[in-house]
Structure formats: structure tokens, C-alpha cells
N, C-alpha and C positions, 0 to 999 in steps of 0.2 A: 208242258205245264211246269213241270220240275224245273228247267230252264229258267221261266220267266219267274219260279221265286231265287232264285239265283241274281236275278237283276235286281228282283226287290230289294235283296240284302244289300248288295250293292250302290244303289241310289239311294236306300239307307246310311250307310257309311257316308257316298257322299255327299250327301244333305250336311250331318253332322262332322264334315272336314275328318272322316273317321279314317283306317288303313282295315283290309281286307284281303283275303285269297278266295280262288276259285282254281281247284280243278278239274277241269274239264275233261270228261272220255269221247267225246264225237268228235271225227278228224278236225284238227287242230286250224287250218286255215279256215274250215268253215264257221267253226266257234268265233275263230279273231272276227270274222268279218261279223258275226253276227255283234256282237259285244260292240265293233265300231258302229254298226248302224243304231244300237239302243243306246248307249251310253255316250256315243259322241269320237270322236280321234281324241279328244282333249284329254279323257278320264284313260283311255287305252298309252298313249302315248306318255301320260304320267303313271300308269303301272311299267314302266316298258324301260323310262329314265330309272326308275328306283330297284330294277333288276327280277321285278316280280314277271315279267312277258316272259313266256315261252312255250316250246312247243315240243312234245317228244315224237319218238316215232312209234312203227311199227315192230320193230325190231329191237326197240329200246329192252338193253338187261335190264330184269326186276332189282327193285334194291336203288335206281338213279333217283329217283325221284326226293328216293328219304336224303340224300345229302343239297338238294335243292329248296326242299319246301320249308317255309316255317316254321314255327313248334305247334299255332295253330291254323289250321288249315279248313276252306269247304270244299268240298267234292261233290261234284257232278258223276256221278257214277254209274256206268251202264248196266250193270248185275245186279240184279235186286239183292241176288244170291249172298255179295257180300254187304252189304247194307249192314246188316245186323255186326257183322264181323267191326267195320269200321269205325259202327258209334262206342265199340266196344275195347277201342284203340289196336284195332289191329291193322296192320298193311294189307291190301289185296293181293300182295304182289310178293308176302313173306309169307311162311308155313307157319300154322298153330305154334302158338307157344314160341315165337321171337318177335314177336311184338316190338315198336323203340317207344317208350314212353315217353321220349322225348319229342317224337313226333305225333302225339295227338292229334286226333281228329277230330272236332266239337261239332261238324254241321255234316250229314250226308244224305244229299237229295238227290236223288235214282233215277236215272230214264229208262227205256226200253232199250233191248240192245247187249250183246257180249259186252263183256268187259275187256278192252281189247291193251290198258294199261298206258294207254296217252294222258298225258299231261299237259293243261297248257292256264299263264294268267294265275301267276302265283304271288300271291303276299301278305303280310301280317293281317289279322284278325284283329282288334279289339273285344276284351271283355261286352263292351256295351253292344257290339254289332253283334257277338256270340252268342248273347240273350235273343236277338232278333231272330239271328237265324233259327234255334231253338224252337223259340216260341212259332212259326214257320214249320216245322221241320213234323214230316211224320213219328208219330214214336209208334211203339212196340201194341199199347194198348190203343185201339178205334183209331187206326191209322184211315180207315176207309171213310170213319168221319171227318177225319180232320182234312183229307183229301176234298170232301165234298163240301166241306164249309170255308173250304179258305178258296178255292175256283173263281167268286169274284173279287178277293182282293187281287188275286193275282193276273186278272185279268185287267181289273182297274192299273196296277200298277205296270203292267206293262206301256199301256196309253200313256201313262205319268213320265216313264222315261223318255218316250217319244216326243212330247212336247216338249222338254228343257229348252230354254232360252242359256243359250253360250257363251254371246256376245252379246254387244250393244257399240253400232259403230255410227259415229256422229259428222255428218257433212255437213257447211255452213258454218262452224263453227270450231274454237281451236282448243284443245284441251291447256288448263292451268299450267305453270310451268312445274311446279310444287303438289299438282293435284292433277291426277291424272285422270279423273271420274269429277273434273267440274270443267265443265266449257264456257268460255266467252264469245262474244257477239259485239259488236253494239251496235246501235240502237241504229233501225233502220236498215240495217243487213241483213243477212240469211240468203232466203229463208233456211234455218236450222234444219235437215232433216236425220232423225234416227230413225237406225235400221235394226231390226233383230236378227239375232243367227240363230238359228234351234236345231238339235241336235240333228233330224232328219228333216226332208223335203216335203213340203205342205201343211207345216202346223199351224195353227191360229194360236194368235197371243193375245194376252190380257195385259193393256196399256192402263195406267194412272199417271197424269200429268200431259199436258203437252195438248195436240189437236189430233182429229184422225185424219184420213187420208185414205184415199180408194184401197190398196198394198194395206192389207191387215199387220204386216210386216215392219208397217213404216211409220212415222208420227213426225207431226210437226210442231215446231214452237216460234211463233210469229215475234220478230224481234223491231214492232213497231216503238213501243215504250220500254223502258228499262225496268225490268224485274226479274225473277228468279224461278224455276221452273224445272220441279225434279221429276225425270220420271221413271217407274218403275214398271218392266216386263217381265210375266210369267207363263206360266200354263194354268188352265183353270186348276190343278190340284198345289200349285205355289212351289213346284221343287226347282232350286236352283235359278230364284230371282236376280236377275240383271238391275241396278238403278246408277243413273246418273243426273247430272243436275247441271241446266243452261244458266248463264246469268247474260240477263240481256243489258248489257254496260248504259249508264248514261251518260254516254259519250258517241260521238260518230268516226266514221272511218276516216282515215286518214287520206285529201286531198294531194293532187300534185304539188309536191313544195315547191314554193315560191320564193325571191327574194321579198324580205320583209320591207317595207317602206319608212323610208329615212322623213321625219321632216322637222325644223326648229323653226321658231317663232318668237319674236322679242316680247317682253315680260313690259308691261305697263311701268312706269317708274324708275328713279333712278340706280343705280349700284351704290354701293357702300362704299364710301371714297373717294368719292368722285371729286375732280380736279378738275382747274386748266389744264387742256380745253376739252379731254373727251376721256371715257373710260368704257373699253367695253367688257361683262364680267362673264365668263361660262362656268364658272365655277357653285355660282351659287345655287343652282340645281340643277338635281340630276337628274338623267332622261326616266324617263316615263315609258313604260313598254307593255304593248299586249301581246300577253303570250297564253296560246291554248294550248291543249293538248288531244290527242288526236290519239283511234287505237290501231294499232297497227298488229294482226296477230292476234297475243296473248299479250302486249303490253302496249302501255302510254307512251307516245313521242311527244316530247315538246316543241312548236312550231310557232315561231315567233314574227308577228303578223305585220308590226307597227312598232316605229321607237321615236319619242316623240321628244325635243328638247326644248327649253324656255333658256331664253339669257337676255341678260339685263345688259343697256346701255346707255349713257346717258353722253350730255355735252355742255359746256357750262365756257362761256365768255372770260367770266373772273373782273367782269370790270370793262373790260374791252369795248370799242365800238365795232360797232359787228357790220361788216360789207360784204355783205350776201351777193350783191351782185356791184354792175360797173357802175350802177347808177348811184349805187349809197356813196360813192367817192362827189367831192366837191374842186371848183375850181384853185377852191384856197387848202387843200388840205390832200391833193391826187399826189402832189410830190411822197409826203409824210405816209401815206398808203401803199404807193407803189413800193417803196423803200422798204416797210415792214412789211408787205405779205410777198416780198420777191425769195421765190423757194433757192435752196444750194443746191449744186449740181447736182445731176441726177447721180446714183448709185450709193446716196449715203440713207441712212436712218434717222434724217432729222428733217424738220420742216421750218418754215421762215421763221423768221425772230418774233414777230407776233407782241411787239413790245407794247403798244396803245390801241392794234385795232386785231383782227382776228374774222374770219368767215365763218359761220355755223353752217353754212351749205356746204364748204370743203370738210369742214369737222366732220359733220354727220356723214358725210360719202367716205373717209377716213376711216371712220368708226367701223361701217358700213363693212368696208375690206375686211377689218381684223374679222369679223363676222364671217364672210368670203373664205376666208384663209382657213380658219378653222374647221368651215364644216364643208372644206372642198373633202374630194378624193383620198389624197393624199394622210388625210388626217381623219377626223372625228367618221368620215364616210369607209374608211378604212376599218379602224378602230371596230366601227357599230357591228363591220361585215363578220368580223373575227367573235364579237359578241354573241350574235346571231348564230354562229358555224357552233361553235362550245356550247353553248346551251342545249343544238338540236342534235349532238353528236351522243351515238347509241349509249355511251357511258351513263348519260342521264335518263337514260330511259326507265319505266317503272313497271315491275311487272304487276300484271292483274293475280290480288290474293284476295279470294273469297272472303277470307277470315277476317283483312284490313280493311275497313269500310273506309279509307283514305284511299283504295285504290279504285274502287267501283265507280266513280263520275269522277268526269270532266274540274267540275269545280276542285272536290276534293283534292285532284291532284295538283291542279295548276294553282290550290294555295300550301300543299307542302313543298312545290318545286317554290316558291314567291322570294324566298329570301334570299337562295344561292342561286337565284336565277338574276335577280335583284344587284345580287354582288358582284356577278360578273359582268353586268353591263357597265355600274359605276366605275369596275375598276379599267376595263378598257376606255370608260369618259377620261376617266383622270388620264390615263397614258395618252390619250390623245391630245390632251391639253399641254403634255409635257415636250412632246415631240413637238409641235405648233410651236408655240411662245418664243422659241430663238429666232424665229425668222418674220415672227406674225409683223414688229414695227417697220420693216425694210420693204415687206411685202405693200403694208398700207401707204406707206410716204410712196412708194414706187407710184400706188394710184393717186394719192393727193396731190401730191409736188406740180406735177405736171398740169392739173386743175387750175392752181395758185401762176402759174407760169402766165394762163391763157387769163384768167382773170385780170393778171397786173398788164398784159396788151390791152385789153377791152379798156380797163384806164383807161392808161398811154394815148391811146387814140379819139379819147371824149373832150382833151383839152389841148389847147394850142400850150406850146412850150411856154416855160416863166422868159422873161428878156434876162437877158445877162446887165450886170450894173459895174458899175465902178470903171469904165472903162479911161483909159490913160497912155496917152502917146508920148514918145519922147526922139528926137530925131538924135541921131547918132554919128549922121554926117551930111554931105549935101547930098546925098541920095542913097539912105536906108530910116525909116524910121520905124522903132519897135511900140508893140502896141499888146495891152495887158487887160485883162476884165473879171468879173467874177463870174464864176459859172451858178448858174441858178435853177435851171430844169434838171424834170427826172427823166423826162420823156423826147429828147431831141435827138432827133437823126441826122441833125450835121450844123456846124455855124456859117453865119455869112459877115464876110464883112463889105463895109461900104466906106469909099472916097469922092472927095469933091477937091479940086483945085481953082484956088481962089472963091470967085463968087458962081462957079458953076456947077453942073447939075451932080448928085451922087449916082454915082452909077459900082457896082459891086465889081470886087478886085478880089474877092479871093472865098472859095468855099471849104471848109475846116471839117475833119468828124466831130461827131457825138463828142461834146465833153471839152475841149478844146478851151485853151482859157488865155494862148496867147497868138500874135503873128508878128512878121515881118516887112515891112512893104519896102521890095528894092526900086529906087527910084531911077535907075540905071536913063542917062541920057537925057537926062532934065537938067539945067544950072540949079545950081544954090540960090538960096534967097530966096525959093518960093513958099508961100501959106498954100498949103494944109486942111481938109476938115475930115474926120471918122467917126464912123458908127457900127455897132454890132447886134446882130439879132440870133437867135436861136429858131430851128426849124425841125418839125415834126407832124407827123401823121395826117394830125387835127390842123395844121397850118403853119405859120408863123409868129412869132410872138413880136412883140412891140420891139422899137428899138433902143437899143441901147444910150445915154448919152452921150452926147456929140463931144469932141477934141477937136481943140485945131494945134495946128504944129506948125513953127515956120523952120525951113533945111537953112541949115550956114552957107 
């Protein structure tokens, strides 16, 4: 009985985070063991770091103890005999009259049994627990009352120390980084389960907060919706309450990351500047991106889903007649068209002269490229991946803090990340337009030229060649006469020319390339003196064109 007010005092003390001693006279391992089963390892094992554990022997010299204990100390003491002696500040273990007043002794509660001068479980008192023990403690006057009326406290507080709740350990759930008694979830995970530890095996505890569960032991906190949920474990008489507190995030766990999906779309209307013949603009806005955030843990990742870009482009004539296709060319007007949309060699950055007529089908697939070029791989698809990587890299991550109601949901966070998440995507746009731009007109003429090429065939081939005109013969001797014309097609694939001698039939002497504007005719083994008649035609694709006016020539 004595004993268990000896705990009282002690779960007294530490209810009140107070310091205490206790010496014990019943052999010393059996005390420790009992002290860990009532008070827990946790309370043994912090008298034990602070130097107040120990244990003496059987043979221990009188006199050890005084250079070990306190100034005040409680005793457990097996002699009633000195009882009287010890509240009267004497040692059991020093003779009459050498008393240390420096070791006082404020509490002495007695059990049966020699007094055999062990010691064990030593440490400062406080005044305020020294009152407890006191008031506790037999005195000199109605000691047999005070015995009989304090029996069920001390029996009550024995059960008191038995039940203590130790810990409070949380599964499902991950403790604050900052806060180590707030847990996060979110929303949709768990389930949360808390567990209690109590000092000994088999106690029931008194839960506030959370759900129950079969395990008296155990509780749950359902993390369907987002909200907060503290909960607190005791013993029915409340010493040494455990409490902690879920927050169930409103936000969800974090998915397998994906690559986020790239995609741009032309912007209705023209760009700002637009020119002869095309302009296409990335500049004028910036992509557009969603981005969540996700919990991972105890904090927010940001996961960037979609990056979305508008860009303007436009295409403008300037006045031009526009030959979309072979057909807008005419029989009077295919020369003048061929000649202005014929592209320059491939490899260069420019496209045909364009001086009076112009294609809006080659423009717009022209434009089309710079479009291509930009948001290939190599560029703005590059650029977005490098956006994307920075924003979800651990550095921006947020940790969950109860205290900041910007960290508890989804929203909240994904609008304080909004700006520098913002910034980084803009500024990889711009870099990506910077890298692009030296190559983007080389790249587009590479696609148009070649268009313009096939175009000006598709002419070429809808009209017969122009005739050649002006032509003019002159004999040079009796047998060579030279012969001259004006060239007039754009589309001939070779000349012909034609003779007649005398009044007979013309029959063709001579076939010329593309282009050709003069000939010879050796009249090798004919006399002199003979007439003469020529003509010239142009020939391509579409056929033959008219002939040329006729000469006659007579040889000396």
C-alpha cells in the first residue's frame, strides 16, 4: 500500500512535468521492474538519463547513499522503526546526533520488512510535489486514520497509473514537416488509423475525435472530404493525455506523372503588321497552361497537365492577282505568270519575285511551315518539356502548414505557385522563339519554293508555246543562209525550223533547244541561184505554237 502511494506521488509530479525522488528498500531489481510496469520505460528511463536510477546493494557501506541523494528526497523504507527517525531528518544508516541536514528527508512511507539499506530511483523533489507527499504521508498523530482513509485513493491511483496513454502512433497518414502532432491526408486516402500505447497491457482508453473501431486501442478518421479532426486519448481518470490532429487536405494524391500535352491553334484575325505577302506572329501570346497540384506525403507537387498556345497569322496579296491554282493563269497572260512565281534555286531564303501576281495557297502553306518550325521538337516542343520539368522539380514543392490556409487545398496552392509558374513557362516561350527565328524563313521557302516550281509546270503545260516573230533570212553565200527570230514563249521545249525550195513543199531541217533565237542552214551541194522559203515555230508540252512568218531568200 505504501508502495502504491509512492506512485501516486510520482504520477503526481508527472502529470505536473514536476522532478521527484524515491528510495526504495525492497531488492532493487524488483522495485525497477515494478516502477517500469506502473509508470511506463518512458518516466524510468528519464529518471535513469538524469542520473537519478540506481541501485545499491546488500553490502553497500552506510554513509553511500548521503553523497548520492538529493537535498530532498522520498523514502520507501522498510522499518517502521526508523520512520520517526527520518521525518526527523535523520539517516537510518548514521548514529544519533550526525544527522546531514543537508540531506533532508520531507516524505517517509514504510513497508513491512528489515530495513536492509538499499537504495534505488533517486531524484530532486519539488516543493509543490513535497506538499503532496506530505499531505499523503502518515504523521505521528492518527496515523491509523489516515492509513484507513487514504486506502481508496491509493488504490484508485494505482488503476490511474495503469492506464496512461504513452503514445499516439498514426498510420495513413504523415506527420507536418514543422509539426510533428499534425497529420496530413488527402482527400480520399487513408484510411487514417491511430493507435494508442498505454503504459501496461490491456487498458481501455477514452477516445474524443475521430471514429471507433473493434481495437479499443484504435480510431479512425475517414479522409472522404477535406477537414480537420483532433483527437484526444486518456484513461478514464485523464493523466497524461496524448492528442493529435488529422487534416484531411483538399487535394488528392498524387497520380503517375505524365508528359503534359503540348498543343497551339491559330488565333482568328490578322497579326499586327501584316505585309506582302504573309506574317506569321508567336509572339503575341503567351501559352496558356494547367497546372495542379497534387499531395505527395506532407507536401504539394505541382504537375503540369496541358500547355496550350494561340498564334496569329495572317496573308495579304498587296494588290496582286492571286493564282491559287493553274487554272487562274490565262492564255494571254501564262508567259507574265510563269516568269513571276518561278521560285530561285533551292537552298536560298527567298521566294520568286512576285512582282504583279502572287499564290495565297503557296503563301498560306509558307506561313503554314513557319508555324511547323516553330512548334516542332526542336523548339517551342523542347522549350515547353524544359518548362514543364522546372516547375515539377522538388524545389517548388510546398510543404503542408496547418497554420497557412494557402497550403491546405489544391486551389490555394496552384494560385500562389500561378505567377512563377506563369513565368517560367513565358520565359522558355520567348527562348524558344529566339532559337527558331534564324532558320524559320529558310526552313518555310524550303517548303514553298518547291510548290511555286510545280505550279509554274502545271502553267507550262495548259498552253501551247507563243510563235516566235520577226523572223529574217539572209544568204551569205551560195550555200549557207543565216536565219534570226524573236524568241516569245515561256514554256517551249525546243524550236523547229522549216524550208521549202522553190515552189515545193516545207518539210523541217532543223530542231533547236528551249530558247534558241537563231540558225544556220548549210546548203552544202546545191548551185547558187536558188529561192528559198523559212519558217519558225516554238514547241512544248501543250503542243505547238503557230508559225513563225515566212522568208524567202535567193543563194548567189
Amino acid at each position: 500500500m505504501q508502495f502504491q502511494r509512492a506512485m501516486r506521488i510520482m504520477q503526481a509530479a508527472l502529470k505536473r512535468n514536476q522532478k521527484y525522488a524515491i528510495v526504495a528498500g525492497a531488492p532493487p531489481l524488483q522495485k525497477v521492474m515494478q516502477f517500469q510496469q506502473l509508470l511506463g520505460n518512458q518516466a524510468v528511463l528519464r529518471l535513469a538519463a538524469s542520473g537519478g536510477l540506481y541501485t545499491g546493494h546488500r553490502n553497500e557501506r552506510p554513509g553511500m547513499d548521503a553523497q548520492r541523494l538529493p537535498n530532498r528526497a522520498i523514502r520507501i523504507c522498510p522499518d517502521p522503526a526508523v520512520r520517526t527517525a527520518m521525518l526527523a531528518t535523520e539517516r537510518p544508516d548514521r548514529p544519533k546526533g550526525q544527522e546531514d541536514p543537508t540531506q533532508r528527508v520531507d516524505c517517509c512511507i514504510c513497508s513491512p520488512g528489515p530495513h536492509k539499506g538499499r537504495r534505488s530511483l533517486a531524484h530532486e523533489l519539488t516543493p509543490t510535489v513535497q506538499q503532496d507527499a506530505e499531505s499523503l504521508t502518515d504523521r505521528r498523530e492518527g496515523a491509523a486514520v489516515k492509513r484507513s482513509t487514504a486506502a481508496p485513493n491509493i488504490s484508485r491511483s494505482a488503476s490511474i497509473l495503469q492506464r496512461a496513454v504513452t503514445n499516439l502512433g498514426v498510420a495513413g497518414a504523415v506527420a507536418e514537416a514543422a509539426a510533428p502532432d499534425h497529420f496530413v491526408v488527402p482527400r480520399g486516402g487513408g484510411p487514417v488509423i491511430v493507435t494508442a500505447t498505454t503504459s501496461a497491457a490491456g487498458q481501455r482508453v477514452n477516445w474524443t475525435g475521430g471514429s471507433g473501431r473493434p481495437n479499443n486501442l484504435e480510431r479512425g478518421v475517414s479522409a472522404g472530404s477535406a477537414r480537420t479532426v483532433t483527437l484526444t486519448a486518456d484513461t478514464p481518470a485523464n493523466p497524461g493525455a496524448q492528442t493529435i490532429t488529422v487534416h484531411v487536405l483538399n487535394g488528392v494524391a498524387a497520380p503517375a506523372n505524365v508528359l503534359a500535352t503540348l498543343g497551339f491553334s491559330r488565333q482568328p484575325g490578322n497579326p499586327p503588321g501584316l505585309a506582302p505577302f504573309g506574317l506569321t506572329d508567336v509572339r503575341t501570346n503567351n501559352p496558356v497552361a494547367r497546372i495542379r497540384a497534387f499531395v505527395v506525403g506532407n507536401q504539394w507537387v505541382f504537375r503540369v497537365e496541358r500547355i496550350n498556345h494561340r498564334f496569329l497569322l495572317g496573308i495579304t496579296g498587296g494588290g496582286n492577282t492571286d493564282i491559287r491554282a493553274a487554272a487562274n493563269a490565262t492564255a494571254a497572260n501564262h508567259c507574265a505568270v510563269i516568269t513571276d512565281l518561278t521560285p530561285p534555286a533551292p537552298g536560298v531564303a527567298t521566294g520568286p519575285p512576285r512582282a504583279a501576281f502572287w499564290s495565297s495557297t503557296i503563301t498560306l502553306a509558307h506561313e503554314n511551315a513557319h508555324v511547323a518550325h516553330f512548334y516542332s521538337p526542336p523548339f517551342w516542343e523542347a522549350f515547353m518539356r524544359t518548362a514543364e520539368t522546372n516547375i515539377e522539380a522538388a524545389a517548388n514543392n510546398v510543404n503542408v502548414d496547418h497554420t497557412n490556409a494557402a497550403t491546405m487545398s489544391e486551389a490555394a496552392v496552384v494560385t500562389g505557385g500561378a505567377v512563377a509558374n506563369q513565368a517560367t513557362i513565358n520565359g522558355q516561350h520567348a527562348a524558344a522563339d529566339a532559337a527558331e527565328i534564324g532558320g524559320s524563313e529558310l526552313f518555310a521557302h524550303g517548303q514553298s519554293n518547291p510548290m511555286y516550281t510545280t505550279l509554274v509546270a502545271q502553267i507550262a503545260a495548259r498552253f501551247r508555246p507563243l510563235a516566235p516573230t520577226g523572223l529574217a533570212a539572209v544568204a551569205t553565200g551560195p550555200t549557207n543562209v543565216n536565219l534570226n527570230w524573236v524568241h516569245n514563249a515561256c514554256n517551249d521545249t525546243e524550236y523547229r525550223v522549216f524550208r521549202r525550195r522553190g515552189r515545193g513543199a516545207f518539210s523541217r531541217i532543223a530542231t533547236l533547244p528551249a530558247g534558241s533565237v537563231a540558225f544556220t542552214d548549210n546548203l552544202a551541194g546545191l548551185a547558187g541561184g536558188t529561192d528559198f522559203a523559212y519558217f519558225v515555230t516554238a514547241a512544248g508540252v501543250a503542243g505547238e505554237s503557230n508559225h513563225s512568218n515566212q522568208v524567202a531568200v535567193h543563194t548567189p
